[in-house]
Biopython code that builds the backbone (N, CA, C, O; Angstrom):
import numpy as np
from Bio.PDB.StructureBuilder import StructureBuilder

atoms = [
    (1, "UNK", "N", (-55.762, -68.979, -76.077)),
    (1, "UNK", "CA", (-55.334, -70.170, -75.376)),
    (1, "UNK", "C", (-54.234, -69.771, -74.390)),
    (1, "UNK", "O", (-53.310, -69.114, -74.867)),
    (2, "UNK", "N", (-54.187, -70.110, -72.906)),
    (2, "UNK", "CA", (-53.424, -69.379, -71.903)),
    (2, "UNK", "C", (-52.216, -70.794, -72.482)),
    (2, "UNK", "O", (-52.157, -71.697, -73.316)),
    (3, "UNK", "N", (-51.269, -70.065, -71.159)),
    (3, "UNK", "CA", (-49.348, -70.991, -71.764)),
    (3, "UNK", "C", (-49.782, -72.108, -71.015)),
    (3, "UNK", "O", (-49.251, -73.157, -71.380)),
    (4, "UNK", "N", (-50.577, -72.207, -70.089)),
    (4, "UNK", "CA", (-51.032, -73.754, -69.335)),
    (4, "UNK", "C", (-51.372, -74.812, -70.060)),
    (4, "UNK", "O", (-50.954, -75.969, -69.996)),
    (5, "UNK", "N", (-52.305, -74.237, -70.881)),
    (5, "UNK", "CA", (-53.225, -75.113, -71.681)),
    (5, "UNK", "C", (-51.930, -75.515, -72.916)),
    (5, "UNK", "O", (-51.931, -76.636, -73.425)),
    (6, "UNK", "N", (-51.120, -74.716, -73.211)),
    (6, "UNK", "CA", (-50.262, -75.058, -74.554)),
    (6, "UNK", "C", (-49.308, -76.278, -74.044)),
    (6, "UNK", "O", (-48.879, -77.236, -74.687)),
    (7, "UNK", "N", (-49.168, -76.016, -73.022)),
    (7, "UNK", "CA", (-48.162, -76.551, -72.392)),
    (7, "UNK", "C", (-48.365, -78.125, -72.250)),
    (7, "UNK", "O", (-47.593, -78.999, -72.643)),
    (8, "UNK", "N", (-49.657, -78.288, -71.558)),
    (8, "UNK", "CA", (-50.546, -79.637, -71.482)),
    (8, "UNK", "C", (-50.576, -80.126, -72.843)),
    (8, "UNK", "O", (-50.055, -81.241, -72.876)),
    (9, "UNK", "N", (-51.020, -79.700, -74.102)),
    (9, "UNK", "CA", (-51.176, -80.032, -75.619)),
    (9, "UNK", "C", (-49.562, -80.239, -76.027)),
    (9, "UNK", "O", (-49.360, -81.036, -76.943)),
    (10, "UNK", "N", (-48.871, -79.851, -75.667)),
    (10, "UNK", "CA", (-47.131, -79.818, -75.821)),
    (10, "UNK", "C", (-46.787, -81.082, -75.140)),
    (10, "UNK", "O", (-46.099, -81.962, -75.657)),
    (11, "UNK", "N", (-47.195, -81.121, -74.190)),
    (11, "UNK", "CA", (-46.216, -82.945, -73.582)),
    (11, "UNK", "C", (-47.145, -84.208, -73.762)),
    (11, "UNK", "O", (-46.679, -85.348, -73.758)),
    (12, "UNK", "N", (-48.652, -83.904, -73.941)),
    (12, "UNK", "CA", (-49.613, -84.717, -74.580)),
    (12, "UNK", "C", (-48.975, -85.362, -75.828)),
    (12, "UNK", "O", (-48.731, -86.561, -75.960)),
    (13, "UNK", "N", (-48.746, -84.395, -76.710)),
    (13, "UNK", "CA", (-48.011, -84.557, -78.283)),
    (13, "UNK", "C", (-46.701, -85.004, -78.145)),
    (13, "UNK", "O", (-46.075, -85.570, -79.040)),
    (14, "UNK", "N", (-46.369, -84.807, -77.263)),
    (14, "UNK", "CA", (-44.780, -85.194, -77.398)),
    (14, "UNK", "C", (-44.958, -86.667, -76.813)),
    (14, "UNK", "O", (-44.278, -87.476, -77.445)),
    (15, "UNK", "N", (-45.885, -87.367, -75.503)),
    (15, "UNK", "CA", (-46.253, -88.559, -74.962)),
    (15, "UNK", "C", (-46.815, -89.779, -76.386)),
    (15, "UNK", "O", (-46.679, -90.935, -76.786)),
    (16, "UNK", "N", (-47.480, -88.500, -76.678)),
    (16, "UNK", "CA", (-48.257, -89.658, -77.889)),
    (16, "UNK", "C", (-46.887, -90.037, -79.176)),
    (16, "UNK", "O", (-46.865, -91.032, -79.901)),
    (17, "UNK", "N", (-46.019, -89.091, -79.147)),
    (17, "UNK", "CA", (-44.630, -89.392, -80.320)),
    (17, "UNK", "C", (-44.094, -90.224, -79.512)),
    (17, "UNK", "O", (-43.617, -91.259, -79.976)),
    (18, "UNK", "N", (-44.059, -90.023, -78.417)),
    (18, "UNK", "CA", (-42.984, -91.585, -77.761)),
    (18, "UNK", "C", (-43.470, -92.787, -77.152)),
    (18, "UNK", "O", (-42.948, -93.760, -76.607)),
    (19, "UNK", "N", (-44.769, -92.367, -77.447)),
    (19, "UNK", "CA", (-45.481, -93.855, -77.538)),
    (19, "UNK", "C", (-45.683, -94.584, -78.578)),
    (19, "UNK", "O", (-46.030, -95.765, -78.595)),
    (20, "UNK", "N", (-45.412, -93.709, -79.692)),
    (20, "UNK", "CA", (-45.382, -94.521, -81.183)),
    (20, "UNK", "C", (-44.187, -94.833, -81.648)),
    (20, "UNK", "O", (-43.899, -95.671, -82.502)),
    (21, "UNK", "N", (-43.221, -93.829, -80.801)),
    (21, "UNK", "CA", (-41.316, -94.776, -81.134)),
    (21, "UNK", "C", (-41.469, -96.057, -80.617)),
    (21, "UNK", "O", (-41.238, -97.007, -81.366)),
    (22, "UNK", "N", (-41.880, -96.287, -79.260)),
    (22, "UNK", "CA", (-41.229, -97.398, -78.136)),
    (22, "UNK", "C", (-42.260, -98.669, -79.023)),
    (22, "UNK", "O", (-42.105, -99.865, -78.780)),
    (23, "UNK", "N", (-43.252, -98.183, -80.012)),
    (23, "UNK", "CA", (-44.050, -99.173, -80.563)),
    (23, "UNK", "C", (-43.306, -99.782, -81.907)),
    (23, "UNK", "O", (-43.065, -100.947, -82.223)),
    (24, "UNK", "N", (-42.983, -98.273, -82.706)),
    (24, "UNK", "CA", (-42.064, -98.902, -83.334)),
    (24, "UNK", "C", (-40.834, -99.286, -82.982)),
    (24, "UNK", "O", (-40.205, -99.325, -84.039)),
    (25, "UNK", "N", (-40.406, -99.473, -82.444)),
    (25, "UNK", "CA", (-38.905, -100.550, -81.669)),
    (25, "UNK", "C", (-39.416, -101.402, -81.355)),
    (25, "UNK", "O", (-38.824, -102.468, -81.524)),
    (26, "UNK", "N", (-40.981, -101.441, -80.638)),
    (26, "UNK", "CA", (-41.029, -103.345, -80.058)),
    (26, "UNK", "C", (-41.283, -103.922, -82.269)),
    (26, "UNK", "O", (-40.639, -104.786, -82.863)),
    (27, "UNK", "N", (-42.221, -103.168, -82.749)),
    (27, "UNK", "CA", (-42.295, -103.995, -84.078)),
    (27, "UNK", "C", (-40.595, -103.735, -84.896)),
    (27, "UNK", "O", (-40.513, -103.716, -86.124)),
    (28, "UNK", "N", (-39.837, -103.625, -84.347)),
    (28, "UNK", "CA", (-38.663, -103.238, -85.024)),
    (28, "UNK", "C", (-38.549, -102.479, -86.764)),
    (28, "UNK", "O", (-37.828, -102.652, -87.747)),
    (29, "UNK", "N", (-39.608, -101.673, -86.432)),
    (29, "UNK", "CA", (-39.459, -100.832, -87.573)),
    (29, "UNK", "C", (-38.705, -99.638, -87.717)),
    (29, "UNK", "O", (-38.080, -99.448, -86.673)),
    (30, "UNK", "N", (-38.519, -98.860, -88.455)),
    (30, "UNK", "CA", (-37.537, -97.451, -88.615)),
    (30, "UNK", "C", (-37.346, -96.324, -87.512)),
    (30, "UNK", "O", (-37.873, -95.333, -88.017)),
    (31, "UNK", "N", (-36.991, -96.070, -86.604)),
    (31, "UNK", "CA", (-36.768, -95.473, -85.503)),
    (31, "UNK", "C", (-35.544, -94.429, -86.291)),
    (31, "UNK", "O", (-34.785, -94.591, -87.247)),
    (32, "UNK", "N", (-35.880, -93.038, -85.107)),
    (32, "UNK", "CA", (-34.944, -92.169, -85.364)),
    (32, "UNK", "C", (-33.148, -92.964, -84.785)),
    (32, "UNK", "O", (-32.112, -92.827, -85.435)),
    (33, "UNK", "N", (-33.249, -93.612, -83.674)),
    (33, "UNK", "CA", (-32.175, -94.358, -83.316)),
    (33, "UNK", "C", (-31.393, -94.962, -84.756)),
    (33, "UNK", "O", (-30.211, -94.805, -85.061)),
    (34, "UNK", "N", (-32.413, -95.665, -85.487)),
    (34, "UNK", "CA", (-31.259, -96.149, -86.321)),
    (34, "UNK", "C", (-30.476, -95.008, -87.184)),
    (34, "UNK", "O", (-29.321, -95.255, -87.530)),
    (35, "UNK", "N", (-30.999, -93.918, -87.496)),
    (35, "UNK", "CA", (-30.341, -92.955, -88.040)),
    (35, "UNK", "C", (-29.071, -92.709, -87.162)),
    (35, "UNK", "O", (-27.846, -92.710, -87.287)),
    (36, "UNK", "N", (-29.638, -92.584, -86.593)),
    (36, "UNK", "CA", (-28.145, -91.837, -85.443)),
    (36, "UNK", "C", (-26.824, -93.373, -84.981)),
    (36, "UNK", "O", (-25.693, -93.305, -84.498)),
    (37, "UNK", "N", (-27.549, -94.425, -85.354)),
    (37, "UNK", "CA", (-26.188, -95.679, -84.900)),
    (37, "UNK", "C", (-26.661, -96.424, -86.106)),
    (37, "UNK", "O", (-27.433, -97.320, -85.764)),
    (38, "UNK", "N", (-26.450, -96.362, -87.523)),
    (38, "UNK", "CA", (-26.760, -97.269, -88.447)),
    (38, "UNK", "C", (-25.966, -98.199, -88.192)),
    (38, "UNK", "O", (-26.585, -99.237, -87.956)),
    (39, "UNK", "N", (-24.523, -98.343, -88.109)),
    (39, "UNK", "CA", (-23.429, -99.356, -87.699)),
    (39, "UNK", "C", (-24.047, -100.095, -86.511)),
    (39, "UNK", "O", (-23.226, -100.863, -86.010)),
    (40, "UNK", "N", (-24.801, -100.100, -86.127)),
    (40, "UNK", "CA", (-25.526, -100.788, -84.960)),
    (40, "UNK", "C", (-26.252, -101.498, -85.311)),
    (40, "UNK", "O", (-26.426, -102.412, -84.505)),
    (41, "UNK", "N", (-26.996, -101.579, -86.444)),
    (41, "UNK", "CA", (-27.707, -102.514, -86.558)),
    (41, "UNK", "C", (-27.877, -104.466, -87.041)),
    (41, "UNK", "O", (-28.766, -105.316, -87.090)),
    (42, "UNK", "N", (-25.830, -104.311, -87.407)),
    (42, "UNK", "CA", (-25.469, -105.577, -87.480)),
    (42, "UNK", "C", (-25.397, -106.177, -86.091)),
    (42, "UNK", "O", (-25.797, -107.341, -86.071)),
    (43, "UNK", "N", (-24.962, -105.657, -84.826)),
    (43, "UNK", "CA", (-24.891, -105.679, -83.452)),
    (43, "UNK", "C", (-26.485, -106.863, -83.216)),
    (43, "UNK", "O", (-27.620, -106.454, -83.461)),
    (44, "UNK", "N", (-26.185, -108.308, -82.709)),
    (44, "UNK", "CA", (-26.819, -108.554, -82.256)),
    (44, "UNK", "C", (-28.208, -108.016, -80.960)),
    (44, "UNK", "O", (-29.401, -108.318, -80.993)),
    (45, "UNK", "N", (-27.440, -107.120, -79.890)),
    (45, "UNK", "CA", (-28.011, -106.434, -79.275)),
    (45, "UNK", "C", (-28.648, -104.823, -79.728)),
    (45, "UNK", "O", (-29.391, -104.158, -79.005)),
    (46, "UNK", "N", (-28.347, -104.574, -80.556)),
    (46, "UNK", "CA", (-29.057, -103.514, -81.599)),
    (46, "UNK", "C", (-30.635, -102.987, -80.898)),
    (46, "UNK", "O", (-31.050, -101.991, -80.305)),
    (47, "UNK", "N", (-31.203, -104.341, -81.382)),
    (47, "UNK", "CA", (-33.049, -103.881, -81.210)),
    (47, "UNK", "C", (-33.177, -104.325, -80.084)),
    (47, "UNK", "O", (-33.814, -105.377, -80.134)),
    (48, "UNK", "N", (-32.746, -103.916, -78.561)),
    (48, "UNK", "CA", (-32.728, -104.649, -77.624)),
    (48, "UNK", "C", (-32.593, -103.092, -76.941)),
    (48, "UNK", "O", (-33.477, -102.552, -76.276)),
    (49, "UNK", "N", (-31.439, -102.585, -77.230)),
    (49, "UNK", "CA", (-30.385, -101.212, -77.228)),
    (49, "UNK", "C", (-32.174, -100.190, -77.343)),
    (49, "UNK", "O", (-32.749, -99.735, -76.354)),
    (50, "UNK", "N", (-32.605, -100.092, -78.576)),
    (50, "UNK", "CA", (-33.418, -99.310, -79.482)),
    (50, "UNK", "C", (-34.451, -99.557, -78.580)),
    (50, "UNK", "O", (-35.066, -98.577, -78.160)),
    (51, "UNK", "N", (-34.802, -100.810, -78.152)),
    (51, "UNK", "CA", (-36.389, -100.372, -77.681)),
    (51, "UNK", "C", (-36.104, -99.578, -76.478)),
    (51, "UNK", "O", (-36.700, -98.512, -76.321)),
    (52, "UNK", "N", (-34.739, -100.243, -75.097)),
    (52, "UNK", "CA", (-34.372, -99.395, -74.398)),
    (52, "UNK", "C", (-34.314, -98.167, -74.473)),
    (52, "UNK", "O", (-34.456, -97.585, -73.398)),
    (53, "UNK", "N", (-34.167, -97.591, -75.301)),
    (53, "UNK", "CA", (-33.671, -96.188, -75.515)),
    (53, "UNK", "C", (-35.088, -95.329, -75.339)),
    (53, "UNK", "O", (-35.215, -94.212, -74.836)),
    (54, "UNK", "N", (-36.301, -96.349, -76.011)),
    (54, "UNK", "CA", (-37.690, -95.959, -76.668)),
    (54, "UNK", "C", (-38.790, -95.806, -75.390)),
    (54, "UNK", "O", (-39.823, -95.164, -75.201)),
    (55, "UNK", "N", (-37.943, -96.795, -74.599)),
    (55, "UNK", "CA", (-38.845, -96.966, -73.096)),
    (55, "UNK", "C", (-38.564, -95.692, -72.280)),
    (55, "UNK", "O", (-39.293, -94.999, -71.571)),
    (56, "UNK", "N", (-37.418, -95.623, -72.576)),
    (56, "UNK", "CA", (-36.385, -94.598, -71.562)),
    (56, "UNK", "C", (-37.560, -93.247, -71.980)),
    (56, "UNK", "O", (-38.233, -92.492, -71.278)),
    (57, "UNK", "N", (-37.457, -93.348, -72.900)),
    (57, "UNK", "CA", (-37.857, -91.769, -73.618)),
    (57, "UNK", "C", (-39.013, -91.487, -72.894)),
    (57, "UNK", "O", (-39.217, -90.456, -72.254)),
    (58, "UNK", "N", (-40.259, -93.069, -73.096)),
    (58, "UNK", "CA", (-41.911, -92.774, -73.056)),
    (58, "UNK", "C", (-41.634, -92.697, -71.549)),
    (58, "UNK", "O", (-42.326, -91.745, -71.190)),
    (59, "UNK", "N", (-41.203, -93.025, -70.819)),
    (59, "UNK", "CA", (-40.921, -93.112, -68.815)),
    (59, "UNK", "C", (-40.223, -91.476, -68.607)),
    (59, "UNK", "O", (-40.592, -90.784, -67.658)),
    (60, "UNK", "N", (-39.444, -91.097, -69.359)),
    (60, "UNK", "CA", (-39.204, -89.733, -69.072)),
    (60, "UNK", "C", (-40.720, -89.048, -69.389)),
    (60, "UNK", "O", (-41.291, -88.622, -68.385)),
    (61, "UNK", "N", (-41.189, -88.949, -70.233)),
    (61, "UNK", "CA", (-42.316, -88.129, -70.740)),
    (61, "UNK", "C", (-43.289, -87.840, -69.826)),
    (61, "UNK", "O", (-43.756, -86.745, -69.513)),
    (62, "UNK", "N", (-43.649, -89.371, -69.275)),
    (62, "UNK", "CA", (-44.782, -89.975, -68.398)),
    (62, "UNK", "C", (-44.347, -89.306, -66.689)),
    (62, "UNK", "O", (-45.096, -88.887, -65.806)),
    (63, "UNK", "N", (-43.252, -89.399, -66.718)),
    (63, "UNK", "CA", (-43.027, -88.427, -64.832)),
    (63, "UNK", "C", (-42.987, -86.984, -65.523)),
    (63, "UNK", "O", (-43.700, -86.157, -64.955)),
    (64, "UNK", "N", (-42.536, -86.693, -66.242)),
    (64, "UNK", "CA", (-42.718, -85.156, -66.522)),
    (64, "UNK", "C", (-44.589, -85.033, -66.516)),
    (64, "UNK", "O", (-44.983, -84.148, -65.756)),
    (65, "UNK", "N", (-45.120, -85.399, -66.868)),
    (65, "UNK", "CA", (-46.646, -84.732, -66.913)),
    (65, "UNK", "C", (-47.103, -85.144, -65.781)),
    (65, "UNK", "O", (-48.099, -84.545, -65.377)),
    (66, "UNK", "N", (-46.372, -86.631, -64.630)),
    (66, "UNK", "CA", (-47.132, -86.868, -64.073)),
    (66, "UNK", "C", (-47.014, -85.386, -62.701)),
    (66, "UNK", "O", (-47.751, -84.859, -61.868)),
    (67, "UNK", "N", (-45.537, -85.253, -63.228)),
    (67, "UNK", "CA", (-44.852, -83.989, -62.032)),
    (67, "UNK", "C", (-45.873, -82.762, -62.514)),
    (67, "UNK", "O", (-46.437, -82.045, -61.688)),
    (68, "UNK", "N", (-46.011, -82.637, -63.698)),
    (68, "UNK", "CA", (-47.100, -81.533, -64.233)),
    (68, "UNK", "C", (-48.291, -81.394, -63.815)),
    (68, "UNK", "O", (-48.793, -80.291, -63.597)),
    (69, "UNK", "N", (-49.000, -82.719, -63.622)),
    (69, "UNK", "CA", (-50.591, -82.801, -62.786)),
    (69, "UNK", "C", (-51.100, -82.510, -64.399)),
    (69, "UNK", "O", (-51.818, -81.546, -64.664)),
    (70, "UNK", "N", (-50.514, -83.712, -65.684)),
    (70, "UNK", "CA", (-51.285, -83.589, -66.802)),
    (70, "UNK", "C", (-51.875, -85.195, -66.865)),
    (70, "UNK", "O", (-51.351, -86.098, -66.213)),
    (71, "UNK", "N", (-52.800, -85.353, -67.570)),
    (71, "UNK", "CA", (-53.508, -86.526, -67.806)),
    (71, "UNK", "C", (-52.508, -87.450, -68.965)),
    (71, "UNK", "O", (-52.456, -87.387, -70.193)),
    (72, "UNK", "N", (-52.024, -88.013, -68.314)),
    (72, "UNK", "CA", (-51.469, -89.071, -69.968)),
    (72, "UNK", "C", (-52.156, -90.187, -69.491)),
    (72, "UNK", "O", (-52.863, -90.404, -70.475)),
    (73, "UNK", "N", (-52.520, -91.244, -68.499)),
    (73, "UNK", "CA", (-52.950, -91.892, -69.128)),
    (73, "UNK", "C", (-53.639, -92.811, -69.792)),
    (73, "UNK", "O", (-53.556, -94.017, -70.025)),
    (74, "UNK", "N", (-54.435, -91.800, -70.067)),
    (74, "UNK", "CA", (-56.078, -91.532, -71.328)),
    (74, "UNK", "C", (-55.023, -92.504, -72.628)),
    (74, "UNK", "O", (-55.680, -93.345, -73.242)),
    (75, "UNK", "N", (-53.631, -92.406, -72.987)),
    (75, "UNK", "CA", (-53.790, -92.628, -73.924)),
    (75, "UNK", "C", (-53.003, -93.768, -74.247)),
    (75, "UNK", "O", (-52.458, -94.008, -75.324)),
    (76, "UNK", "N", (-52.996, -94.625, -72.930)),
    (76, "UNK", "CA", (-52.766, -96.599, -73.309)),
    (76, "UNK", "C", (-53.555, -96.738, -72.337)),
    (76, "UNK", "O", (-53.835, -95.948, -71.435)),
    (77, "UNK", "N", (-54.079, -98.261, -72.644)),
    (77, "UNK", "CA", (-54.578, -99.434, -72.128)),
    (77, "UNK", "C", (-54.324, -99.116, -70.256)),
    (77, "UNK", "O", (-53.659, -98.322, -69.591)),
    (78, "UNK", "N", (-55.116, -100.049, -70.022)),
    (78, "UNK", "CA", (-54.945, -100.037, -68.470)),
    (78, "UNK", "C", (-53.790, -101.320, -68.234)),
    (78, "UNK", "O", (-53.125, -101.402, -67.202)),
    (79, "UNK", "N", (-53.711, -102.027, -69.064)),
    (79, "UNK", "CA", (-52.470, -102.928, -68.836)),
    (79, "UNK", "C", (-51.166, -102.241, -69.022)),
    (79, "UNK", "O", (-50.294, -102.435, -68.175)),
    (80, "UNK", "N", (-50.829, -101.123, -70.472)),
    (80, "UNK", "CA", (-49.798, -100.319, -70.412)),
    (80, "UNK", "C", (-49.250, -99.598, -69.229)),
    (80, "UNK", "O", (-48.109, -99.432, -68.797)),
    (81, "UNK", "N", (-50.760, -99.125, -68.743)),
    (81, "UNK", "CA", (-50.690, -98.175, -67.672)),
    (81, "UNK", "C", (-49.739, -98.950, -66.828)),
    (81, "UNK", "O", (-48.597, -98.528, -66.645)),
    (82, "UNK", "N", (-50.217, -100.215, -66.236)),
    (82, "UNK", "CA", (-49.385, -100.659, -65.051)),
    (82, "UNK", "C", (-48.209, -101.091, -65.551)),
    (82, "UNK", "O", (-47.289, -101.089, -64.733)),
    (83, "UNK", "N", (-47.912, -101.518, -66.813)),
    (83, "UNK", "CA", (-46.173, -101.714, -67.054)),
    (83, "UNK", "C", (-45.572, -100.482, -67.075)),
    (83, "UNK", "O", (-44.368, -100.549, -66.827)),
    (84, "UNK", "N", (-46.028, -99.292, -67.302)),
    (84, "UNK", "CA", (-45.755, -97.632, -67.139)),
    (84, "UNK", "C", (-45.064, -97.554, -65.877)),
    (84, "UNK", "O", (-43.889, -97.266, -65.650)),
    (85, "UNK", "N", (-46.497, -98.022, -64.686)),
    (85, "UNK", "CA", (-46.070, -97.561, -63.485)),
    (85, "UNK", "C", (-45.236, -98.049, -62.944)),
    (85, "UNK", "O", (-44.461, -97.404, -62.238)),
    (86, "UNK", "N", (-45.134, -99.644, -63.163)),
    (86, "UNK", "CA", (-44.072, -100.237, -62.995)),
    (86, "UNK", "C", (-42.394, -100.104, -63.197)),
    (86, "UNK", "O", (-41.560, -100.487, -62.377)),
    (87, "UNK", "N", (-42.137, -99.507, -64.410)),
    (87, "UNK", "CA", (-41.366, -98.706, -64.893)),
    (87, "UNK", "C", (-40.036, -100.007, -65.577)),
    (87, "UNK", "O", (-39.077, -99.762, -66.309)),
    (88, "UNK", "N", (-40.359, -101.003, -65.145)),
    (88, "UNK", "CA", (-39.421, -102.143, -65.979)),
    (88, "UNK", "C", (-39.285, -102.464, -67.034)),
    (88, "UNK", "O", (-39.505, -103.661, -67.216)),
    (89, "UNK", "N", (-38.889, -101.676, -68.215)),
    (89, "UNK", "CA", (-39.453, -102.979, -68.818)),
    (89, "UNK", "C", (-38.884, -104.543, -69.279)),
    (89, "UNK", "O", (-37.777, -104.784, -69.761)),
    (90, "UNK", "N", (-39.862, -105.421, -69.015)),
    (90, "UNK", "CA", (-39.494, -106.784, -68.848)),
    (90, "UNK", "C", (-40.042, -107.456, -70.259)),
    (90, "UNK", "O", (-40.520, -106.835, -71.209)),
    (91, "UNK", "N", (-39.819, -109.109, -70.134)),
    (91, "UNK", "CA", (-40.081, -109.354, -71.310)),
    (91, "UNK", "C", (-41.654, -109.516, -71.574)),
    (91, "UNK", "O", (-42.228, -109.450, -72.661)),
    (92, "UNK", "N", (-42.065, -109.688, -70.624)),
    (92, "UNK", "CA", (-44.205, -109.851, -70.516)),
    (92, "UNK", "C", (-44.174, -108.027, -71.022)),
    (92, "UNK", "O", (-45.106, -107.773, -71.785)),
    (93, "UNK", "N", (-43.311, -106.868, -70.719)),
    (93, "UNK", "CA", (-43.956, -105.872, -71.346)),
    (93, "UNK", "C", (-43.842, -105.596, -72.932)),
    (93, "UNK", "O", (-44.770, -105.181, -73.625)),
    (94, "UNK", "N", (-42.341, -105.945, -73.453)),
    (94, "UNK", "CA", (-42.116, -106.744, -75.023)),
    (94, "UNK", "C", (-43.006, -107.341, -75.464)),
    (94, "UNK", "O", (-43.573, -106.994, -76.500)),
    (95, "UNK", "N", (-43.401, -108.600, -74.629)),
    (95, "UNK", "CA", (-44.448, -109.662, -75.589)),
    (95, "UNK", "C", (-46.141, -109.377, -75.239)),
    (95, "UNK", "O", (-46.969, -109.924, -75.967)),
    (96, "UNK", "N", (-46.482, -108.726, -74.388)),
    (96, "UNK", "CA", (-47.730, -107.950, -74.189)),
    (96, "UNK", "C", (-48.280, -106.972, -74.027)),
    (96, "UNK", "O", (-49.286, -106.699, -73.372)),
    (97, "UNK", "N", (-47.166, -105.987, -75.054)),
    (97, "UNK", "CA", (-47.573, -104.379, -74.976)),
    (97, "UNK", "C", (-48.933, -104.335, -75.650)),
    (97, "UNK", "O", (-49.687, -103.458, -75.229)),
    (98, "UNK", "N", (-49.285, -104.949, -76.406)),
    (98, "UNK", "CA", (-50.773, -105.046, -77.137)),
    (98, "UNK", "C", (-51.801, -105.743, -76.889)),
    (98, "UNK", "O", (-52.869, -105.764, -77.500)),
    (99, "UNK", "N", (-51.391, -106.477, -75.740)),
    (99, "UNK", "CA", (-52.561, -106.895, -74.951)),
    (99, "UNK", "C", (-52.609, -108.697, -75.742)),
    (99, "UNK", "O", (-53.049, -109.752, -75.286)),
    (100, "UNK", "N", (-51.973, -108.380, -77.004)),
    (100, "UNK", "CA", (-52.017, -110.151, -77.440)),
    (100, "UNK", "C", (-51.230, -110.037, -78.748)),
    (100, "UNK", "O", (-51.145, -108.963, -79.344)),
    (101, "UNK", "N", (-50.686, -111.109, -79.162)),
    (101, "UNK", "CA", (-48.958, -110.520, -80.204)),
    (101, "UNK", "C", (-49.776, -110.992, -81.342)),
    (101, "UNK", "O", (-49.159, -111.256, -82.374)),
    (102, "UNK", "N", (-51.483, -111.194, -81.327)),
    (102, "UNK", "CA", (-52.064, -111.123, -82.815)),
    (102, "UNK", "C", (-52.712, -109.398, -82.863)),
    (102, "UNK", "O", (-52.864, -108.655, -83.834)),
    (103, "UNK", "N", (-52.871, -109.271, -82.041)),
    (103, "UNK", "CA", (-53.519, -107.157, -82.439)),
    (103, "UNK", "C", (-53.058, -107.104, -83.962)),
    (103, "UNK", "O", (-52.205, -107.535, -84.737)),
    (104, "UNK", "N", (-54.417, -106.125, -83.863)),
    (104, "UNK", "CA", (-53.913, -105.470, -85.301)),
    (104, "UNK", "C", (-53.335, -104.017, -85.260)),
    (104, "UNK", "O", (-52.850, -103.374, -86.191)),
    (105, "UNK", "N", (-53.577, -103.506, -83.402)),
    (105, "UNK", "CA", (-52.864, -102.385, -83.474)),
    (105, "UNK", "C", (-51.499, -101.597, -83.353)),
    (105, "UNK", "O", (-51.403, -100.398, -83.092)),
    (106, "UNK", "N", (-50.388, -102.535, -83.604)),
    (106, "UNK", "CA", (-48.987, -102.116, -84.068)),
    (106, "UNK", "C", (-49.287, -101.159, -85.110)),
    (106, "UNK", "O", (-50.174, -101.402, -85.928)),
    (107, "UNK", "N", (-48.609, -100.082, -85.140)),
    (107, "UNK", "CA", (-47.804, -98.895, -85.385)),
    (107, "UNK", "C", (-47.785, -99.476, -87.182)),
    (107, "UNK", "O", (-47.544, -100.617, -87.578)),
    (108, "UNK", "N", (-48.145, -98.171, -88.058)),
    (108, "UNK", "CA", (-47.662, -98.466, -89.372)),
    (108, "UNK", "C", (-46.400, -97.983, -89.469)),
    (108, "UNK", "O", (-45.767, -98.116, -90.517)),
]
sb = StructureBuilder()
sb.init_structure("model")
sb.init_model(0)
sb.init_chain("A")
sb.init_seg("    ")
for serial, (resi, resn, name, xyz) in enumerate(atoms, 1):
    if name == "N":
        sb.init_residue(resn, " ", resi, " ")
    sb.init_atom(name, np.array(xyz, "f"), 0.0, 1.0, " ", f" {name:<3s}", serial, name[0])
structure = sb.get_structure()
């Protein structure tokens, strides 16, 4: 396997981990964040802070491969895609990252 190809499988894997943080922060489940600010989580603005942080991460990931000329994205929705490209995130991307707030596909 040449360092190209590792490289592509390396930010693929790392896209698909920060697409399953920024999922778990919109379902406000266990994030590495709360480890690192447990005292934060009485903070009204807490899970507000956390998903920010989660967006930040998957939008860094997403210009790094896009600067790479790698495919990410194969691996959300074409509606993700355009809140991606968009790069805001707003509250329609909170309340319709799943396309409808009954999905069954939130993050275990």
């Amino acid at each position: 396997m040449g360092k190209e190809q590792l490289n592509e499988e390396f930010f693929i894997q790392k896209l698909t981990n920060a697409k399953v943080h920024f999922e778990r922060a919109l379902d406000c489940k266990h994030t590495e964040f709360d480890d690192l600010y447990p005292y934060m989580s009485e903070h009204p603005q807490f899970f507000w802070y956390k998903r920010y942080v989660a967006w930040s991460e998957l939008l860094t990931i997403v210009q790094l491969c896009e600067e790479l000329s790698f495919e990410w994205a194969e691996t959300f929705s074409e509606q993700q895609i355009q809140y991606i490209q968009s790069r805001v995130m707003s509250s329609k991307v909170l309340d319709f990252w799943y396309e409808t707030n009954d999905s069954k596909e939130h993050v275990g």
